[in-house]
C-alpha positions in Angstrom: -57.5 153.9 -86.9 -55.9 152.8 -83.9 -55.8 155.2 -80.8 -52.5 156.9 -78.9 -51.2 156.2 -76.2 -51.1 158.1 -72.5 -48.0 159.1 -71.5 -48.1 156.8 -68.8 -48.9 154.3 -71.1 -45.6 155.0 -72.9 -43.9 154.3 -69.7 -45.8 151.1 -69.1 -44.4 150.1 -72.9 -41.1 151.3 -72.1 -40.8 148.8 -68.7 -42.4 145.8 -69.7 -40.3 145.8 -73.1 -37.0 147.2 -72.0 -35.3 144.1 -72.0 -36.8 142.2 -74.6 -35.3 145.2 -76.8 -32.0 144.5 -75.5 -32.2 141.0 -76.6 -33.3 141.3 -79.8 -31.1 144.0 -81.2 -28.1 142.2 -79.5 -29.7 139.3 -81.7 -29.9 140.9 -84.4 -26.6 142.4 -84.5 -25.3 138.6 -84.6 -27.2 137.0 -87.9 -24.9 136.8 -90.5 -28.1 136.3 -93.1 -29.5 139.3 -94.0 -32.4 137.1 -95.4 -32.7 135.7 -91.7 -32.4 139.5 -90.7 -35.5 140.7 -92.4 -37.4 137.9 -91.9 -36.5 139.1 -87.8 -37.7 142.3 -88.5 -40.8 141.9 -90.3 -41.5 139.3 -87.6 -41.1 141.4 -84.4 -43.2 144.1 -86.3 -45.9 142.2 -88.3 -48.5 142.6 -85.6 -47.6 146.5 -85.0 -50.5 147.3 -88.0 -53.1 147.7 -85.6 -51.3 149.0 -82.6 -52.2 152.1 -80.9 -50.2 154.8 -83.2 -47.7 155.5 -80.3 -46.3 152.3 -80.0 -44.7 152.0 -82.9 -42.5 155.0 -82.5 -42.0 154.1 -78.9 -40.5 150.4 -80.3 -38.4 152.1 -82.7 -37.2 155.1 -80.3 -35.7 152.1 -78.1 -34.1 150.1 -80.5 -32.1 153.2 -82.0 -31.2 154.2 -78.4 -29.8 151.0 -78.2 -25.9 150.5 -79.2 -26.3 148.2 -81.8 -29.6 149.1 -83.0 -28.8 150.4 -86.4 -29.2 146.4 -88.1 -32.2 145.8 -86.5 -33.4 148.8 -87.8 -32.7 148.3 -91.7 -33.7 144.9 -91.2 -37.2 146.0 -90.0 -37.0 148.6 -92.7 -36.2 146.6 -95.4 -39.0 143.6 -94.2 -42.0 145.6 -92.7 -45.1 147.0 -93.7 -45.3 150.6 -93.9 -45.9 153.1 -92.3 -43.8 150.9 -89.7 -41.1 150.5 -92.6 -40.7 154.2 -92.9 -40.1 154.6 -89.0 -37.7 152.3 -89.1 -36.0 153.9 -91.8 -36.5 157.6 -90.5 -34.8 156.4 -87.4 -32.0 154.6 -88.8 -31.0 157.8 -90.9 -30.9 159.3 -87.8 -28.1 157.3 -86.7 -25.5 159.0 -88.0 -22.0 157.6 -87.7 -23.2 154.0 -86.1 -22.0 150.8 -87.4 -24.2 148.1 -88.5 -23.3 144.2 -89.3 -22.4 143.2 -92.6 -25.9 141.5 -92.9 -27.4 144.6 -92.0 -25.3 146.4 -94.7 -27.4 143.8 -97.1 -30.9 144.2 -96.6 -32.6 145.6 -98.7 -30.5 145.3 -101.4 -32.4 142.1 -103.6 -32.2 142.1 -107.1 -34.5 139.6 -109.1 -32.6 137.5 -111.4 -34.9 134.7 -112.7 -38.5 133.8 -112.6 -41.0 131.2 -113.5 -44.8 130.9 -113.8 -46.9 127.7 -113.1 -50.5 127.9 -114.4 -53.0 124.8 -115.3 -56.5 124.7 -115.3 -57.1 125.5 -111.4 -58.2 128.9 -109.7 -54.9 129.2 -108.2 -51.6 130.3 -110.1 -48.0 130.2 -108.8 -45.0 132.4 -109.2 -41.5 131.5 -108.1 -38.4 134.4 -107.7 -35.1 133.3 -107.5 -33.2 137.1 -105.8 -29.5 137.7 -105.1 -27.8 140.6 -103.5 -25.0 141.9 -104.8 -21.6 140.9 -104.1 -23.0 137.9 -101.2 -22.9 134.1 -102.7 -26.6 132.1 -102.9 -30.1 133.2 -103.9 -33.0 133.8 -101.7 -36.2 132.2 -103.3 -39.6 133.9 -102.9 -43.2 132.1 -104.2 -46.5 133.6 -104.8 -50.0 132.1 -104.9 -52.7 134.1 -107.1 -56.4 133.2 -106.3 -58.3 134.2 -110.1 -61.9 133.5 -110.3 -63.4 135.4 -107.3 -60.4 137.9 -107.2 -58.8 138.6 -110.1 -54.8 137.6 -109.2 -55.1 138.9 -105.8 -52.2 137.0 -103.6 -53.2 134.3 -101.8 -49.8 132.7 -100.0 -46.6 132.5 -100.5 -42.8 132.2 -98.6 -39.3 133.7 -98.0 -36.7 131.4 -97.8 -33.4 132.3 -96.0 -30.1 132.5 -98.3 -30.1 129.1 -100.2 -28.1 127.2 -102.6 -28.5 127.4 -106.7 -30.0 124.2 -106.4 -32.6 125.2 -104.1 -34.4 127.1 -107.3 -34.5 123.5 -108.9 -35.8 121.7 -106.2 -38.9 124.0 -105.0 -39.4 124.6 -109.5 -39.4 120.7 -109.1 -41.9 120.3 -106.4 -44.5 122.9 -107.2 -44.6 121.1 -110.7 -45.1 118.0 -109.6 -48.3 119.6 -107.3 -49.7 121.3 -110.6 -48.8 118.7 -113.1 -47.4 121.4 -115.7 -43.9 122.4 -116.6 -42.9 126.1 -115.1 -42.4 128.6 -117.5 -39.3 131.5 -117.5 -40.7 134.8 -117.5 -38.9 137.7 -116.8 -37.7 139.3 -113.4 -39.2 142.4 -114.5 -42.8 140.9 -115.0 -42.6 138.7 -112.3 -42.6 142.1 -110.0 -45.2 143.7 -111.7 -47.5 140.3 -112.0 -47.1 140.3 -107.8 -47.9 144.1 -107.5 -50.8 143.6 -109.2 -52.1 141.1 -107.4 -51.2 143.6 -104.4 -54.0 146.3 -105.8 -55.9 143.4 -106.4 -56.1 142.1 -103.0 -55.9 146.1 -101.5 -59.5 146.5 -103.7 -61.1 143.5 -102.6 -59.9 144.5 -98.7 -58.3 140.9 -98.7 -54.3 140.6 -98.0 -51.7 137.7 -98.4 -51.2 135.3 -95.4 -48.1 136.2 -93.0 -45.6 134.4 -94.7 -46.9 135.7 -98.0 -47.0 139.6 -96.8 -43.2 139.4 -95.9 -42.4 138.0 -99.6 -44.8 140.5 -101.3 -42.7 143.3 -99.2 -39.2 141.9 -100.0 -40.6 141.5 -104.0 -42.2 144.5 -104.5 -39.6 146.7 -102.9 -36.8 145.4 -105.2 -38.9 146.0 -108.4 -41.5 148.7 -108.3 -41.2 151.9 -108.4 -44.6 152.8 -106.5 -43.4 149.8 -104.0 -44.8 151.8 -101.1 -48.1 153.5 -102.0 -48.9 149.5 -103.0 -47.5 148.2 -99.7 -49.1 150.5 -97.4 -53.0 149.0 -98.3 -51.9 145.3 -97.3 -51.5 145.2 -93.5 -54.6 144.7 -91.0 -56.4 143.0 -94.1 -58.3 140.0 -93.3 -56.2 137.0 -95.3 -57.8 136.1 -98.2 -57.0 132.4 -97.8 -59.6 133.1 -94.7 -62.1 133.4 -96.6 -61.9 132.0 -99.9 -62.8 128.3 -99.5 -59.4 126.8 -98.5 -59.9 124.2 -101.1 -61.0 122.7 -103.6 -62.8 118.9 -104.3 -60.3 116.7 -106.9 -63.1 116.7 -109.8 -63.6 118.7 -113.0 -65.3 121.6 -111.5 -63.1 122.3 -108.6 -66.2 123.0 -106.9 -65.8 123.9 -103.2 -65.8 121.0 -100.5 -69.2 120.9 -99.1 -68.6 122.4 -95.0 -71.8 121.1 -94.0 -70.7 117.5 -95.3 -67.7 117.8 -93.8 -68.5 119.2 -90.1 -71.0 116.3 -90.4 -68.3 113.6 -90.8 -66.5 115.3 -88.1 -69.2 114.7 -86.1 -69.4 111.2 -86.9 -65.9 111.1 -86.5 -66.0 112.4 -82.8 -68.7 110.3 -82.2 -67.4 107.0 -82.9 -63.9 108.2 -81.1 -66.0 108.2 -77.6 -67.4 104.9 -78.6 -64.1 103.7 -79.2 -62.6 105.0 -75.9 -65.6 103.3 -74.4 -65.3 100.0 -75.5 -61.7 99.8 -74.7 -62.0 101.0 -70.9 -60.4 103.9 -71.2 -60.3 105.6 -67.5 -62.9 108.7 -67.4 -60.2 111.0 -67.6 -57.9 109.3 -70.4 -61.1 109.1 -72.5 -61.7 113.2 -72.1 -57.9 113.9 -73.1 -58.7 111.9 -76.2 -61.4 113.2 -77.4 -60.5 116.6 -76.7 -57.4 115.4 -79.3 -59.8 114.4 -81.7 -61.4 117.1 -81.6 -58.4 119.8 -81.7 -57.0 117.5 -84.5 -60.8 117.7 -86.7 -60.7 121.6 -86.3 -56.8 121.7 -87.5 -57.5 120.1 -90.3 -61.2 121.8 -91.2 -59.2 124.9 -90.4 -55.8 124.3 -92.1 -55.6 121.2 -94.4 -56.5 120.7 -98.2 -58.0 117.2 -97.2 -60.0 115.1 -95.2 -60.2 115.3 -91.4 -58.4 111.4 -91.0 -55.9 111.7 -94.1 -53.0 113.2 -91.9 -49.4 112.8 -92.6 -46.1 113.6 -90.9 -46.3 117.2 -92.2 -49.4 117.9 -91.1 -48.9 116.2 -87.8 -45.8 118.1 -86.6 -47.0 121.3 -87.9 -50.2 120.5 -85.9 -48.1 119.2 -82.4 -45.4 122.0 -82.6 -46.7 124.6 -84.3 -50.7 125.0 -83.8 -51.7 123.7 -80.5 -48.9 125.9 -78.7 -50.1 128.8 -80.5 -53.8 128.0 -80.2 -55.0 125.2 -78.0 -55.4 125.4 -74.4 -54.4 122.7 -72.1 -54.8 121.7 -68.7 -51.3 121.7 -66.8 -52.0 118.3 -65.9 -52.5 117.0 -69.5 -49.7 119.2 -71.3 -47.3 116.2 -71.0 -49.5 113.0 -72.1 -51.4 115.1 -75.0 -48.9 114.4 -78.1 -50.0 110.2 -76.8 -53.6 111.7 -76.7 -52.8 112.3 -80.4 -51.2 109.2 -80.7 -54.5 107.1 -79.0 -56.3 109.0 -81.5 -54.3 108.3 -84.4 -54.4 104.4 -83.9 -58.2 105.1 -83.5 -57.9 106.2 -87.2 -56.0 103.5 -88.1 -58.2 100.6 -86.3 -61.2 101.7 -87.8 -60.1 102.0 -91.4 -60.5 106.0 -91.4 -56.4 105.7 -92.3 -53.6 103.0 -93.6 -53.0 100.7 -90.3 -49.3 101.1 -91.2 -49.6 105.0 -91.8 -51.3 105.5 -88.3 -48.8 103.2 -86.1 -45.9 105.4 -87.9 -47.7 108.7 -86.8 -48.3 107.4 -83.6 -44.9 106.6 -83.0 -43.6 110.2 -84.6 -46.5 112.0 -82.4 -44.8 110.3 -78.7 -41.6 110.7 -80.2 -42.2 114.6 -80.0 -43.3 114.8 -76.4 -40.4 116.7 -75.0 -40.5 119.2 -77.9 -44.5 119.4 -77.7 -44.2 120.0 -73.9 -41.8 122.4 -74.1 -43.5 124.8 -77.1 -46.5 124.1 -75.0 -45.0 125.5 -72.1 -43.3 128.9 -73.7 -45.6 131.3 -73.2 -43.9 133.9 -76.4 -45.8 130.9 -79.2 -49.4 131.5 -77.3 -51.7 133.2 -79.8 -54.0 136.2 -78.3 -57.2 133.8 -78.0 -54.6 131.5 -75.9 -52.8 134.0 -73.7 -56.4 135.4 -72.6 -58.3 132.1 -71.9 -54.8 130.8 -70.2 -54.9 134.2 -68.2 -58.2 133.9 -66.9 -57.6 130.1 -65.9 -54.6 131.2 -64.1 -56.9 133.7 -62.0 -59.1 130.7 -61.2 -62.1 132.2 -63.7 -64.5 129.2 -64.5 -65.1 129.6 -68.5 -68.3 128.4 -68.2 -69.3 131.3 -66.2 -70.1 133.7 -68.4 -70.2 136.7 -65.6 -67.0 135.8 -64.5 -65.7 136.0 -67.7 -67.4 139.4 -68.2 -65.9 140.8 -64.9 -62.1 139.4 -65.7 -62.7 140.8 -68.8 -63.6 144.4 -67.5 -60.9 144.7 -65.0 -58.4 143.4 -67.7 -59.6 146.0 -70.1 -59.2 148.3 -67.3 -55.5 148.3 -66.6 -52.9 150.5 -68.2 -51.3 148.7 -71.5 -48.1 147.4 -70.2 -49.6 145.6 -67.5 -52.5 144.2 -69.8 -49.2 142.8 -72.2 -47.6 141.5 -68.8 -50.9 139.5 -68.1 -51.3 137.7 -71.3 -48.1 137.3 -73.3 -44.3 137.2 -73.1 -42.7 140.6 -74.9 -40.9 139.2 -77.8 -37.7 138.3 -77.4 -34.6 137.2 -79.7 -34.7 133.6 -78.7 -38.7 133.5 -79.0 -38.8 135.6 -82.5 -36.2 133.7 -84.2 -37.2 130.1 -82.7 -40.7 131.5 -84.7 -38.4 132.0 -87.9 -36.6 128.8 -87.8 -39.9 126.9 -87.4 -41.9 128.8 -89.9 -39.4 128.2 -92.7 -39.1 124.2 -91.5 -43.0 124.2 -91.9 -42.8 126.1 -95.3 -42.4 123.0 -97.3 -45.7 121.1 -95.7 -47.8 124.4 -96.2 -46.6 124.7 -99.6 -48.1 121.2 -100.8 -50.9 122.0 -99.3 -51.9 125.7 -100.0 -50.8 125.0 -103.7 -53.9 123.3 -104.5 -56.1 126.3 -103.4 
């Protein structure tokens, strides 16, 4: 159980994120979606699970002091996890008299209309939701993956789209299909609610939750069908994700056996290998080559971490989601190199290409597409609010001039950063969350959906 906070420590909280609150309820109050509005709220909360117990209650105190902070408030009430859900709610009743947006005056309020199963003869089962809220035009669609053999139905992944068009069902009914090979089959709204809270308990029991992206669509489903919907939601956050540690995929033959990891690091290694070779016999300046192969080797772990296939059989998917979405987040890069990296990825990728590890064609095309997205790389690179934990600490310490290779200077950055109070440790290594930064997440999330999906399908 996480600790409270010092009063002083409340203070800290109250400083560092002051304005960020502002931001983001005056953000907030603008979104018309209220899809877009819980996705906002489950967002800036998701990683409040295993917060000291003050902060939460600190966070909602200032959004409800705040003029407008009545939508952000049902959004993150609607969205969230409990107990953070019920804070948000507790508060929000206390807000007696205060206007909300017409968004705001929609969360909340999903009602399943149609549903469809997709199972064939693989450990994984799918579920699609197509939800409307009463009296607003569109449907907001919400999938489901169930892992079966070492879990029983437990939920692996899933998505929340924003508010869509009718013919948004048909597409993603169309796609998942084609992934599975079978035809989905209607089942009804009712069933499809239980069928996802089961697989709740069943991922509460084996202390494995849902991805991210799946938690905020188990929260949205469960809450618009089931009449226990909290007790169920309540065991799901802080859970290490099951499609952590489950084997990510599975090998294309009869027995779906798991890929072989010691295989595959080995090929990596080959991989890597022959990449410096490469470099070599082309010439490369010392510290070209080192970009390069530090690409490489950021690109193997992506994919050994990430993707349902091979670490050279990359696409345009997988390569944007890896330039704009996982080496911001996760990868930490020398100043100097931050601009010439995405043609570090493209060296690499005509690498791949050259020595037959992908199509020639393929690999000049991702090339291209990986310098074309230099500006947008160098810019996510640069915003500090995408930096994972991992990356905000290792960037802090490089910024205090700490050699990583010193493992007593890490220890002694380490102590004096555990040390300080807990607004100044926030201050050192991250941005507080802001409107802009939280729903630039959102937007990228949901134009990422649609590569995650073909891959974490096949699980």
């Amino acid at each position: 159980m996480p600790s409270d906070i010092t009063q002083a420590e409340r203070r800290d909280f109250r400083r560092s994120m002051g304005r960020a609150v502002r931001d983001v309820v005056r953000e907030a109050a603008g979104i018309e979606d209220p899809a877009e509005l819980e996705q906002l709220g489950f967002e800036l909360c998701e990683s409040l699970a295993l917060a000291p117990t003050g902060i939460p209650d600190e966070l909602m105190a200032m959004i409800a002091a705040e003029r407008d902070g009545l939508s952000l408030l049902r959004g993150i009430a609607a969205a969230a996890s409990p107990p953070v859900s019920r804070l948000a709610a507790a508060y929000a009743a206390g807000l007696d008299g205060a206007s909300a947006s017409p968004a705001a005056d929609r969360v909340g309020t999903l009602v399943p209309e149609r549903a469809f199963r997709l199972e064939a003869d693989e450990p994984i089962s799918s579920l699609v939701v197509a939800a409307r809220r009463p009296g607003a035009p569109g449907v907001q669609i919400l999938g489901f993956t169930q892992e079966w053999p070492e879990t029983g139905g437990a939920i692996k992944d899933g998505f929340a789209s924003g508010t869509e068009g009718a013919d948004e069902l048909d597409r993603i009914l169309q796609e998942t299909a084609d992934l599975f090979g079978v035809n989905p089959i209607e089942i009804g709204p009712a069933e499809a609610v239980a069928r996802i809270a089961a697989g709740a308990r069943r991922g509460a029991e084996c202390r494995l939750g849902p991805t991210s992206d799946a938690l905020l669509a188990v929260n949205l489903l469960v809450r618009a069908g089931e009449r226990d919907a909290e007790e169920v939601l309540a065991a799901l956050p802080g859970l290490p994700a099951l499609a952590d540690v489950i084997p990510s995929w599975y090998e294309d033959d009869d027995e779906n056996e798991a890929v072989d990891e010691d295989a595959l690091e080995a090929e990596v290694e080959e991989l890597l290998a022959a990449l410096d070779a490469w470099c070599e016999d082309r010439n490369a300046a010392a510290d070209w080559q080192s970009l390069v192969t530090f690409a490489g080797g950021s690109m193997a772990e992506f994919r050994l971490s990430y993707c349902a296939t091979g670490p050279a059989d990359w696409n345009a998917g997988d390569l944007h989601e890896y330039l704009l979405d996982y080496v911001p987040r996760k990868v930490t890069i020398a100043e100097e190199d931050i601009e010439r990296f995405p043609l570090g990825v493209a060296e690499v990728l005509h690498f791949l290409g050259e020595t037959g590890r992908l199509d020639a064609h393929e690999a000049s095309d991702l090339a291209g597409r990986a310098a074309a997205c230099a500006a947008r790389f160098t810019a996510a690179a640069r915003d500090r609010s995408n930096y994972g934990p991992a990356k905000a600490l290792v960037t802090a310490m490089l910024a205090d001039g700490v050699d990583l290779h010193d493992q007593h200077q890490v220890d002694s950055w380490i102590a004096t950063y555990n040390a300080l109070p807990l607004g100044e440790r926030r201050a050192r290594t991250s941005s507080p969350p802001t409107a802009t930064s939280v729903k630039k997440r959102a937007k990228t999330r949901k134009a990422q959906r649609q590569a995650r999906r073909r891959h974490r399908g096949r699980r």
